[in-house]
N, C-alpha and C positions, 0 to 999 in steps of 0.2 A: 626736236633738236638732237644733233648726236651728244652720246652718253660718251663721250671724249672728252680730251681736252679741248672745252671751250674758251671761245673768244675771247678775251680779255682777261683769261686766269690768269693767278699770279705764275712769276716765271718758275718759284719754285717747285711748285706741284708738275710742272710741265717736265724738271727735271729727273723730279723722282720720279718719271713714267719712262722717262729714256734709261734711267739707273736699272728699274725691275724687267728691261728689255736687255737689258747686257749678259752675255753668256756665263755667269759668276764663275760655276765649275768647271766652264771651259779655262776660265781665266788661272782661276787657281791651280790647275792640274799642267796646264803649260809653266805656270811660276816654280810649283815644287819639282816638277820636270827640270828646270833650268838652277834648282839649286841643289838637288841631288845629282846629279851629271858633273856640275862645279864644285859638288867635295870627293865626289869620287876622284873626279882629275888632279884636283889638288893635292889628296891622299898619296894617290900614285907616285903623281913629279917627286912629290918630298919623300916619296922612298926611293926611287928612283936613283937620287939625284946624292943621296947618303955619300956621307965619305970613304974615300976605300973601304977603311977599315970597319964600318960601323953598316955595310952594305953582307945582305945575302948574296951569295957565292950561285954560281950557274948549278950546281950538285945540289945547294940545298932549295932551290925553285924546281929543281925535276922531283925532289923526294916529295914536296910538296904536293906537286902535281899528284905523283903516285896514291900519297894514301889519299888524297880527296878523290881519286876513282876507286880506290878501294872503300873507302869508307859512302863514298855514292852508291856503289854495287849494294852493299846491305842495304842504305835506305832507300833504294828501288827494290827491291826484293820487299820490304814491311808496304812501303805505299802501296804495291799491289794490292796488300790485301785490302787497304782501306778504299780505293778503286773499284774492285771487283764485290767487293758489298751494296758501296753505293751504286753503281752502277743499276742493279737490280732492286735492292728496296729502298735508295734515295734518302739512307739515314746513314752518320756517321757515326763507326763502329769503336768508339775512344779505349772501349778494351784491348782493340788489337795489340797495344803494344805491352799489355800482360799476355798475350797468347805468346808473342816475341820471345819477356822474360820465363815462361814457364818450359817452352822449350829447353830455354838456356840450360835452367836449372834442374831440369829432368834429366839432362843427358850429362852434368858438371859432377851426380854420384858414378855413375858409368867411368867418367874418365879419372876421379879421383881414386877409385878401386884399380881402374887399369895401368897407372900409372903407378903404383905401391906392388904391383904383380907383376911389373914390368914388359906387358902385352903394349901398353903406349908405344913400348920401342922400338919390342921387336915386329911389330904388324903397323907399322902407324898411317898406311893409307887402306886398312883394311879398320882399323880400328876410328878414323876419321869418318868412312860410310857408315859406320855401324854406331856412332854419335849421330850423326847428322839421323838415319833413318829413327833410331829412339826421341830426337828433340822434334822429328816431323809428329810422330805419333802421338804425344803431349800435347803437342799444342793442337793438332785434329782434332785430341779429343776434348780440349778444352775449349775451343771454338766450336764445335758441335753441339755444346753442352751448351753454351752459351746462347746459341742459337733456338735451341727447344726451350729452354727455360725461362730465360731474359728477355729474346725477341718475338718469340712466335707469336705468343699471346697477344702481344700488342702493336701486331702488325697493320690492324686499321683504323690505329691512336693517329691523333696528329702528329706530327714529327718531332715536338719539343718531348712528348713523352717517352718515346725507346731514346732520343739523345741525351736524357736524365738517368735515364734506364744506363746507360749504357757507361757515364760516367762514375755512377753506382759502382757499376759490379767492376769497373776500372777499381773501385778504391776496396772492394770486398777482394778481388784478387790479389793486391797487393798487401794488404793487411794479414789473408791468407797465409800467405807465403813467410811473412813475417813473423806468423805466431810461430810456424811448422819450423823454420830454418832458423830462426833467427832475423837480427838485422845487422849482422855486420854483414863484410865483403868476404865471398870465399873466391879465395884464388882457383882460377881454371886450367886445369894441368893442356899442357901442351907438348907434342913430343919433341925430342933435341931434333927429329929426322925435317922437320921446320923451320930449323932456325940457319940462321944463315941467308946469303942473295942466291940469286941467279938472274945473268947475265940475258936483257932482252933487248932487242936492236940497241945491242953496244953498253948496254947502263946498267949498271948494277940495281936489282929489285929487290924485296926484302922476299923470301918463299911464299911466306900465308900470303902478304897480297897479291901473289899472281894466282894464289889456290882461291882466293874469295872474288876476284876479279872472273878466274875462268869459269867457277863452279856458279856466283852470280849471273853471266852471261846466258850457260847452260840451262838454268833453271829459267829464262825469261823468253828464252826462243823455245823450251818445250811447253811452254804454258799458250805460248801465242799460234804455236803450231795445233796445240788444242785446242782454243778454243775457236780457231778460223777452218779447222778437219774434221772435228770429232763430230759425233752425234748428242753429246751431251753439249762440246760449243756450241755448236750451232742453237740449240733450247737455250743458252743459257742469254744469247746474243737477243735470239725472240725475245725472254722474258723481260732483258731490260730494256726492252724498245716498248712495252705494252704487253703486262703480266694478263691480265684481262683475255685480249685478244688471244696471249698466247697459249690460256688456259682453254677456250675454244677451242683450239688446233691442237687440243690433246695432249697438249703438254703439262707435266705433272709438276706444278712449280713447285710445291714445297721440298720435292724429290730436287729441282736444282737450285735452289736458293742453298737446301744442305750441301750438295753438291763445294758449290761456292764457298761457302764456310769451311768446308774438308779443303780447299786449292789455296787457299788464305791463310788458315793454319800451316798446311804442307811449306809454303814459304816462308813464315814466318819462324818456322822450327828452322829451316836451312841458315834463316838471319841467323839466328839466336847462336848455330852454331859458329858462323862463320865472326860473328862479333865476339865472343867469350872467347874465342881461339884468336883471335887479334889482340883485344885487348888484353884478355888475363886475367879478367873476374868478372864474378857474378853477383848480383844481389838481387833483394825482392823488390829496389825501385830502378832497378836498370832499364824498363820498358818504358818509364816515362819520356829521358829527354829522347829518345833514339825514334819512341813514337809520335811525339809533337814534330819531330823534325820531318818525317816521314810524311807524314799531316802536310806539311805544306809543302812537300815534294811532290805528293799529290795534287795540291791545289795549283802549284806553279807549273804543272804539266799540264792539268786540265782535269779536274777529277772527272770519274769516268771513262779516263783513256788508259789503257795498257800502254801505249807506246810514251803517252804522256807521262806516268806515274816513273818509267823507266828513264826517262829523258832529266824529267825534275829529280829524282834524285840522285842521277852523273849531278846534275846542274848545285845544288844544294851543299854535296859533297867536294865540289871544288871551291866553291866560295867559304865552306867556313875553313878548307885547309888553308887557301891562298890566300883568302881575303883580309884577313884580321892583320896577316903581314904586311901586304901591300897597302892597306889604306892607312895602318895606324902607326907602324912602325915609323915615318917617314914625319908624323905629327907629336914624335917621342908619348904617346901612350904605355904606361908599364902594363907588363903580362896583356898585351894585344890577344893571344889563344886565350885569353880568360872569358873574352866575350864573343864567343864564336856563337854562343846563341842568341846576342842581339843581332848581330847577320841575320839570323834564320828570322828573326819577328820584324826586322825590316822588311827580310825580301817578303813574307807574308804579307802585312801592311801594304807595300806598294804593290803588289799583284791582285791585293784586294781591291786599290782604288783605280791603278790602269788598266786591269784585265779579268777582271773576276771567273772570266772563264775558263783562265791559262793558255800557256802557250799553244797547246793543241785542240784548247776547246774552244767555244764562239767566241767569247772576249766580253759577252753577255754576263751579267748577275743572272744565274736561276731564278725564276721567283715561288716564292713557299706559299 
């Protein structure tokens, strides 16, 4: 006789066999679909719809606009690096965003000397290269460091052990810095030759974010131009398709795994510059939230993709400028920018449960 439901069972049992046949997570994921779409909109209208007087102005949703691309440019510029790690050894590098802050802070005595000598003002886009090139070298070398010491060893661990590893020396770097500097905030000198707009298609922009917008740009198409030209891209492309194989074909991975770590640093120094010169200080936990954020500007692109890591953090960068306005403003939430990083651990959250793979990758969970 079949091992079914038989003849004469009760109806109950018959039903709970139609219930463990129903698509649950389909169900549930089109539900939470249909009530996050329905507070978004309703966010919206009620801001929307504000009274004159109690409404944002057309000048301040363009400003908005602005720094969430400027402020996106940095966190594509940090997601690279965490991208371009995983990519080739498939573990998540949580220190990157002390690689970030050491830059910062390696290049914040440079410009506090030059700014007291008064070279800030009279060279200040001679004296901007030559910040940016000292915070690349910090963080090179402290991502390098990191690489031989933290990672190599336990490069044929499971994966939970270098991402233990790796949130370690996250908290040894920042306690570091902490002993050496201090912990308060130290202001990061910036030259007057920055301050001030400039007029682009018609609108006034603030200076630094059209310099961290262009100089982010710059640094993302010469990265991409290398690694799709070079003869180091190209090994670096093999090794994360299949380090194995690629080591057969003569290629010397630990030579581009370092590699990698020096291209990672290299951006990460450019952030660190281009954030401290935005914002206007520095500290020893300044890498945390600008790294978590970065983190899932990489996941919500598709970790693993350069073009993805670039995408998600424009995409990241806009929503915690605009978004905290547009959806709460309108619901009378006080200090809405207060929670710009529940934005960022929603949009994580819901990218983890619609799309694990991001917008540029399969849309698949990996599996470990």
């Amino acid at each position: 006789m079949s091992r079914g439901v038989q003849v004469g069972e009760p109806s109950a049992v018959r039903q709970l066999g139609l219930l463990e046949r129903l698509p649950i997570r389909r169900i549930v994921l089109v539900a939470l679909s249909i009530g996050v779409a329905g507070a978004v909109a309703y966010g919206v209208y009620r801001t929307l719809t504000l009274p004159e007087g109690e409404r944002y102005s057309a000048g301040v949703w363009r400003d908005f606009v602005v720094l969430g691309i400027a402020q996106g440019a940095v966190y594509a510029l940090i997601a690279l690096g965490y991208t371009l790690v995983y990519g080739i050894l498939r573990m998540i590098n949580f220190a990157h965003g002390e690689v970030f802050m050491a830059g910062a802070f390696g290049s914040y005595f440079f410009a506090d000397a030059w700014e007291q000598s008064g070279f800030l003002d009279r060279q200040p886009w001679l004296s901007l290269a030559l910040l940016v090139l000292i915070a690349m070298a910090v963080s090179v070398g402290v991502a390098v460091l990191l690489e031989r010491i933290a990672y190599r060893p336990l490069r044929g661990s499971p994966r939970l052990v270098p991402l233990i590893t790796a949130i370690g020396a996250s908290l040894f770097l920042q306690n570091t810095f902490r002993g050496l500097f201090g912990s308060q905030t130290h202001g990061y000198p910036k030259s007057t030759a920055f301050d001030g707009t400039w007029e682009v298609f018609g609108a006034p922009v603030q200076k630094i974010q059209v310099i961290v917008v262009v100089v982010a740009a710059v640094s993302m198409i010469t990265l991409s131009l290398f690694v799709a030209r070079t003869k180091t891209g190209k090994s670096m492309r093999a090794a994360a398709e299949d380090k194995e194989i690629a080591a057969l074909m003569g290629i010397n991975v630990d030579r581009v795994i370092v590699s990698t770590f020096v291209i990672g640093g290299m951006l990460a120094g450019i952030a660190g510059v281009l954030f401290a010169t935005t914002f206007g200080n520095v500290s020893y936990f300044m890498g945390f939230a600008p790294g978590i954020t970065a983190f899932t500007a990489a996941v919500l692109g598709g970790i693993g993709s350069i073009s993805g890591a670039a995408v998600g953090g424009l995409i990241i960068g806009l929503l915690q400028s605009v978004g905290p306005a547009l959806l709460l403003t309108g619901v009378r939430v006080d200090s809405p920018f207060q929670l710009k990083d529940v934005v960022t651990f929603a949009i994580l959250i819901l990218v983890l449960i619609f799309r694990p793979g991001g917008i540029l990758g399969t849309g698949e969970a990996e599996k470990v």
